[in-house]
C-alpha positions as CSV (number, residue, x, y, z in Angstrom):
1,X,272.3,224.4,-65.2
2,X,272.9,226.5,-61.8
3,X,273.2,225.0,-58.8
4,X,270.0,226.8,-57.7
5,X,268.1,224.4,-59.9
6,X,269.8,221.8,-58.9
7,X,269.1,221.9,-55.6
8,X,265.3,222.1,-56.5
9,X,265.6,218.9,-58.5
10,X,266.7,217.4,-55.2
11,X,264.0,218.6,-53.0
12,X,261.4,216.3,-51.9
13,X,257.6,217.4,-52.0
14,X,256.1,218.2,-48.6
15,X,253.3,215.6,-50.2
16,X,255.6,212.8,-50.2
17,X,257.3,213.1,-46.5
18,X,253.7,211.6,-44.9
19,X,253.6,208.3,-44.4
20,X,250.5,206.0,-43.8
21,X,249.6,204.7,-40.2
22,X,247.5,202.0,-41.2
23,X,250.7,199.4,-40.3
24,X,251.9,200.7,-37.1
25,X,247.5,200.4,-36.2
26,X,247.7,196.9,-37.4
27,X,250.8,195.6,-35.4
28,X,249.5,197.1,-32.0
29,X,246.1,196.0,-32.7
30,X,247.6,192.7,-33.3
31,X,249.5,192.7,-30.1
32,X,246.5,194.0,-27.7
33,X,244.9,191.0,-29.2
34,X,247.0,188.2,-28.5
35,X,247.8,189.7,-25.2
36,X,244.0,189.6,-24.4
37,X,244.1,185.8,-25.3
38,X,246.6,184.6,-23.2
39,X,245.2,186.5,-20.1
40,X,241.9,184.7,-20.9
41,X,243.6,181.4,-21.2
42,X,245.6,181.9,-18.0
43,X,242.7,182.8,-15.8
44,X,241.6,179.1,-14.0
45,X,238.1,178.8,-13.8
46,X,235.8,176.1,-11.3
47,X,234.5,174.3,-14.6
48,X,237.0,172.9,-16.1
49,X,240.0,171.9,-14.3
50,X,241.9,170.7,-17.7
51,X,241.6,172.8,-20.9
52,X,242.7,172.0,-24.3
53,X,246.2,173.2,-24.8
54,X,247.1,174.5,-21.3
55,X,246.3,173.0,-17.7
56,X,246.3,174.6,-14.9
57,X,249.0,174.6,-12.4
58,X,247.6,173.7,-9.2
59,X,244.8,171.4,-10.5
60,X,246.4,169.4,-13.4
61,X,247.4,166.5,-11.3
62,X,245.4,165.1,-8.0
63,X,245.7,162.1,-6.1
64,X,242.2,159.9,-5.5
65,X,241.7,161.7,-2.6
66,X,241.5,165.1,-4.3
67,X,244.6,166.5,-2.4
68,X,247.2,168.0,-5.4
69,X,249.9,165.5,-6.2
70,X,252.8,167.6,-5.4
71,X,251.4,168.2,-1.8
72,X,251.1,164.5,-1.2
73,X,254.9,163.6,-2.5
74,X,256.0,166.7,0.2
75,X,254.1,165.1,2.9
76,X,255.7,161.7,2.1
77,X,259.4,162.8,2.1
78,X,258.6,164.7,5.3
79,X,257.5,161.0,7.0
80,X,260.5,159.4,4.9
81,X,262.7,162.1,7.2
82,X,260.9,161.9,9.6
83,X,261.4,157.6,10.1
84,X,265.5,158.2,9.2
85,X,265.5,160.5,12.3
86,X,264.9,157.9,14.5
87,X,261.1,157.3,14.9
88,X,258.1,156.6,12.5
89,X,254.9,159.1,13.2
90,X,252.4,156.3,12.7
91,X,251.9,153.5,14.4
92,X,252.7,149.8,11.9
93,X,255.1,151.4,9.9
94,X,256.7,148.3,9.6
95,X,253.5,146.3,9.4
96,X,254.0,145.2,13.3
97,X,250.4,145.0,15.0
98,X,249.7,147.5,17.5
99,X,253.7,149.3,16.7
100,X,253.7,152.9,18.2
101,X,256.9,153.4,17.1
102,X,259.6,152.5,15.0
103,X,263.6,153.5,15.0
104,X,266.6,152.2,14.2
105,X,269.6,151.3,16.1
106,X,272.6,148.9,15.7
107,X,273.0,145.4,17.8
108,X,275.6,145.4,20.2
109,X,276.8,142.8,22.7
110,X,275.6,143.4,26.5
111,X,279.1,143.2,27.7
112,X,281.9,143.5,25.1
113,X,285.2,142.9,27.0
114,X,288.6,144.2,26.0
115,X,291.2,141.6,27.8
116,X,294.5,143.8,29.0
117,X,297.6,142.9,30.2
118,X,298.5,143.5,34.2
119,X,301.7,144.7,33.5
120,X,304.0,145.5,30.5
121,X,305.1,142.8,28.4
122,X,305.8,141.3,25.3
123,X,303.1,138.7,23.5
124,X,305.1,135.3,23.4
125,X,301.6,133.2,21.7
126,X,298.2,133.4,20.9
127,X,295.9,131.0,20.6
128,X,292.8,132.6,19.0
129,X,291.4,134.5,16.1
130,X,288.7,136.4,15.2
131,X,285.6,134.4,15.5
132,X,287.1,132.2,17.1
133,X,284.3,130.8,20.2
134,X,285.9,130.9,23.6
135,X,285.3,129.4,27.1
136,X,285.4,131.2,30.6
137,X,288.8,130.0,31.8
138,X,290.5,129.5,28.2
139,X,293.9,130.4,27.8
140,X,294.0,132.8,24.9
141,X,297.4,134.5,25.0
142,X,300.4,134.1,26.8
143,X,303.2,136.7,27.5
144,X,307.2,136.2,27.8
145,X,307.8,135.5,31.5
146,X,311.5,134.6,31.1
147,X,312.5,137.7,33.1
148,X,310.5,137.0,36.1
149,X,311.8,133.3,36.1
150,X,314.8,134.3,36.3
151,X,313.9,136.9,39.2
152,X,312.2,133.1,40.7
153,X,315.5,131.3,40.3
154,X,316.7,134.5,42.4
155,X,314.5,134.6,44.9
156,X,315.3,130.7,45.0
157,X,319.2,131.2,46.4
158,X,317.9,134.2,48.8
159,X,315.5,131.5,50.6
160,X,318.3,129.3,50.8
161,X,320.7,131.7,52.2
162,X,317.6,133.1,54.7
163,X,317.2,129.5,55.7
164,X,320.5,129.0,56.6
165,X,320.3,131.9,58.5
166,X,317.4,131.3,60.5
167,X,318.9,127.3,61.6
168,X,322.0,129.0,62.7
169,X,320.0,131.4,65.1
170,X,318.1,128.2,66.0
171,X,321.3,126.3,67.1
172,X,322.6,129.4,68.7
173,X,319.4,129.6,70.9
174,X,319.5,126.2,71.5
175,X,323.2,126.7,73.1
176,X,322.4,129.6,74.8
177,X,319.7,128.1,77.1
178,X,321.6,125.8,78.9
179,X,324.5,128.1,79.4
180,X,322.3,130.5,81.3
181,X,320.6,128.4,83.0
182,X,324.2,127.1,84.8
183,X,325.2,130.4,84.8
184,X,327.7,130.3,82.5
185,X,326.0,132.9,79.8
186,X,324.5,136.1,81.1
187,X,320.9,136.4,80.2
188,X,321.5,138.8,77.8
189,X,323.5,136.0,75.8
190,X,319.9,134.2,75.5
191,X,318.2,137.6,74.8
192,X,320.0,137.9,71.9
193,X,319.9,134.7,70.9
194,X,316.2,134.6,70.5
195,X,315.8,138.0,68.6
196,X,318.5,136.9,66.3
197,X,316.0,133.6,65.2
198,X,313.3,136.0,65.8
199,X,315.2,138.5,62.9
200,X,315.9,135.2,60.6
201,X,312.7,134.1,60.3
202,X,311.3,138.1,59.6
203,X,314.0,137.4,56.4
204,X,312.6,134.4,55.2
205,X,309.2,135.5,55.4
206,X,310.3,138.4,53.4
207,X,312.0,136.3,50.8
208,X,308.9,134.2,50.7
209,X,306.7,137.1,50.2
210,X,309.0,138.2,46.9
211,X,308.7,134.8,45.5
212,X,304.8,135.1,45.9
213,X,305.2,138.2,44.3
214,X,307.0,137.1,41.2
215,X,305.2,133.6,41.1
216,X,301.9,135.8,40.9
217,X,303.6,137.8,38.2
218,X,304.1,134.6,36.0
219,X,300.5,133.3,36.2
220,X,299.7,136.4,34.7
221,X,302.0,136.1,31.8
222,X,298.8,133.4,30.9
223,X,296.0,135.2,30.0
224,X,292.6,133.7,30.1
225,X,289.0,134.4,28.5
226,X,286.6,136.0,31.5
227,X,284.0,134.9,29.6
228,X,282.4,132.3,27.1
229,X,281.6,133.8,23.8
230,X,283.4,134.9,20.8
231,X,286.5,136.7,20.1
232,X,285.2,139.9,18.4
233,X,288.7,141.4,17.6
234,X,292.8,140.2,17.3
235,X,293.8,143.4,18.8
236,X,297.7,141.8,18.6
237,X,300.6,139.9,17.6
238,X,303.5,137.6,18.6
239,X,306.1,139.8,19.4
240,X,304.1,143.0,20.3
241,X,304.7,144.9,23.5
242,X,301.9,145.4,25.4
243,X,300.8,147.8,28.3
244,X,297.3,148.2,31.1
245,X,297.5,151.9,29.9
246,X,297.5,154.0,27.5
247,X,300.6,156.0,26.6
248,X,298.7,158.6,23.9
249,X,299.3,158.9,20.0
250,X,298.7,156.0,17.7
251,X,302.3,154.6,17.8
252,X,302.1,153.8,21.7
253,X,302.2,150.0,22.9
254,X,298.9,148.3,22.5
255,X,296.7,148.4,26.2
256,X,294.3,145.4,24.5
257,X,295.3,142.4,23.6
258,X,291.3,140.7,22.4
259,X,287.9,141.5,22.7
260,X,285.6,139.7,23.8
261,X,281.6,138.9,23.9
262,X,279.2,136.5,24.6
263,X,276.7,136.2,21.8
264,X,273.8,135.3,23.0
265,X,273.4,138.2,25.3
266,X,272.5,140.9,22.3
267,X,270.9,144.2,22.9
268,X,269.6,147.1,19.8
269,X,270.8,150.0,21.0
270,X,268.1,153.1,19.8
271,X,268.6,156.9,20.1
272,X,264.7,158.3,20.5
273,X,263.3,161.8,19.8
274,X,262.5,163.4,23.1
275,X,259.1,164.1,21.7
276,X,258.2,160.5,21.8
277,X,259.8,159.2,24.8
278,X,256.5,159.3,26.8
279,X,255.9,155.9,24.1
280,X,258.3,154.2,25.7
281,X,258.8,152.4,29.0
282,X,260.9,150.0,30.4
283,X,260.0,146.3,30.0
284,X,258.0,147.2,27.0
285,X,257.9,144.7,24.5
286,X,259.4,145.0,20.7
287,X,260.0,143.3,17.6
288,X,263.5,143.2,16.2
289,X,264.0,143.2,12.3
290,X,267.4,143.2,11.0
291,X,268.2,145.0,8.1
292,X,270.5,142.4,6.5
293,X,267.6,139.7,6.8
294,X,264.3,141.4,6.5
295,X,262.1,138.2,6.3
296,X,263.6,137.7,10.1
297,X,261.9,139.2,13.2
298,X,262.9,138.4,17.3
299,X,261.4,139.3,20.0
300,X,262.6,142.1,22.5
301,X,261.9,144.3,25.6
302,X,262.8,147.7,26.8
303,X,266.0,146.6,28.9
304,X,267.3,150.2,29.9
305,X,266.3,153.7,29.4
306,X,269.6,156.2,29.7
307,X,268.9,158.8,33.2
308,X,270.2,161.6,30.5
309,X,269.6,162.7,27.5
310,X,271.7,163.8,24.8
311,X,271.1,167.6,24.8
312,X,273.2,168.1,21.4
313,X,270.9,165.8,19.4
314,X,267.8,166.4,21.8
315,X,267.2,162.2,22.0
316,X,267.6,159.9,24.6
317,X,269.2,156.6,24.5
318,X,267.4,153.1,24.7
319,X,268.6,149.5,25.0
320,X,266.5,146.7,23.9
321,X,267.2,143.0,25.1
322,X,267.0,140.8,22.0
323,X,265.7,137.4,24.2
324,X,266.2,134.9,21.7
325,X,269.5,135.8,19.1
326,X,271.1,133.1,16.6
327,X,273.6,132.8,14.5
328,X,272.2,135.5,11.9
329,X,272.6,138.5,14.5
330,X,276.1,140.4,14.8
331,X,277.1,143.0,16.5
332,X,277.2,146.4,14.8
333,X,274.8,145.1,12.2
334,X,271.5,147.7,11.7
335,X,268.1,147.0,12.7
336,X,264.7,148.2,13.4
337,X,262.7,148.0,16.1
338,X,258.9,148.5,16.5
339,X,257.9,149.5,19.9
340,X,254.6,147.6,20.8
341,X,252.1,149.1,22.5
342,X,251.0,147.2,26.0
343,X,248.5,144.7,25.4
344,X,249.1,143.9,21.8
């Protein structure tokens, strides 16, 4: 066989090179189709909010006062922010009567004082701790004076000698007088006389004005409470050197030695949006509910309202007086107060 009638063997019949359409019709027909029914689904309608099989977005889920579910949880974290910010929108947030609105602050003491040193020194005792209750006048620490008794036991000779001193220009005078007087002395014998008593009793006063000085020095070295309350801190040690200032860094000497407060002299101090500060005035009165015992509520007033506000966080700074505090509130402890409106 040639290869001329082999290659006719191998050719294929223009007859047989068409192929049907009716598939490729079929699949696009089938895909227009399904297309169509998803676009039908898809399209919400006013009759019926919830269809079988699919539910529409924005209407699946409302609240019983037809507003959409996820709306209603927005609005509710915005008030949620809104309260953490420092003021509820609304007034009973809290469930106070006649609240126009509620922050949250932490209780301080009115006055919490930091007892310092007048001079450098070293802590020789301490007789408190912290929470320990304190009287005005109590002698809480006590610093090592044994230097400045020592400059006392000084000063003690120099007064003797300056005594001495001043009855020898005494006697001197004394001899003088006569003397002059008979003409013996010249009257600038007496002159002198009398300034030298006048120049020994300049010394003693000074040496008596040292002693004052160091005897003052040592009633310092015991250092009493200013006020009755409780000790709030232990701000040293026995053995610790102390300072009235400051030198910088944290390895310095100590300028505090306890703090102090009185207890029942409490304030809540607030920081309020500038937006709602025309809701407040001062002597307003407010309820006080701690956070640590929520079941607990005190009643307060609008004590002092801060002349500036804090341009940074845009709020301005309020102190309520707590009237009546007890042993549940401490200082630093959170708590919210509802700002009543007047009359209620």
């Amino acid at each position: 066989m040639s290869n001329d009638d082999r290659l006719e063997r191998l050719r294929i019949a223009s007859h047989q090179k068409r192929r049907s359409g009716l598939p490729t019709a079929l699949i696009l027909g089938g895909v227009v189709l399904v297309t169509g029914l998803i676009a039908w689904w898809a399209i919400p309608r006013a009759s019926d909010d919830v269809r079988s099989g699919m539910k529409s977005g924005s209407k699946a889920t409302r609240t019983e006062s037809g507003a959409p579910l996820g709306r209603s949880t927005s609005a509710t974290a915005t008030n949620a922010s809104s309260a953490g910010s420092g003021g509820a929108e609304r007034a009973g947030a809290t469930g106070v009567p006649g609240s126009v609105l509620t922050v949250s602050g932490y209780i301080i003491a009115r006055e919490r004082i930091e007892i310092s040193p007048r001079f450098m020194g070293v802590v020789q005792w301490i007789g408190v701790k912290k929470g320990d209750a304190v009287t005005n006048g109590q002698v809480v620490v006590r610093l090592d004076d044994a230097e400045y008794r020592a400059r006392l036991a000084e000063n003690d000779g120099a007064l003797a000698v300056a005594e001495v001193a001043l009855e020898r220009a005494r006697v001197d005078l004394r001899r003088a007088e006569p003397l002059v007087s008979e003409r013996v002395e010249t009257q600038k014998a007496l002159d002198d006389a009398r300034l030298a008593v006048r120049s020994a009793e300049a010394q003693r006063t000074q040496v008596l004005g040292a002693r004052k000085g160091i005897e003052t020095v040592i009633e310092w070295c015991v250092i009493r409470s200013p006020v009755t309350g409780v000790v709030l801190e232990k701000l040293v040690d026995p053995g610790e050197l102390v300072t009235p200032q400051t030198f910088g860094g944290t390895r310095g000497p100590s300028s505090s030695l306890v703090a102090v407060a009185n207890l029942q002299d409490l304030q809540v101090e607030v920081d309020i949006d500038e937006s709602k500060l025309a809701r407040v005035s001062l002597g307003q009165r407010c309820v006080i509910s701690p956070v640590s015992y929520p079941d607990k509520r005190y009643q307060g007033q609008v004590a002092e309202i801060a002349p500036e506000a804090n341009r940074a966080k845009g709020t301005v700074q309020v102190k309520v007086q707590i009237l009546e505090p007890d042993r549940f509130l401490t200082p630093e402890l959170t708590a919210t107060v509802d700002f009543v409106a007047s009359g209620k």
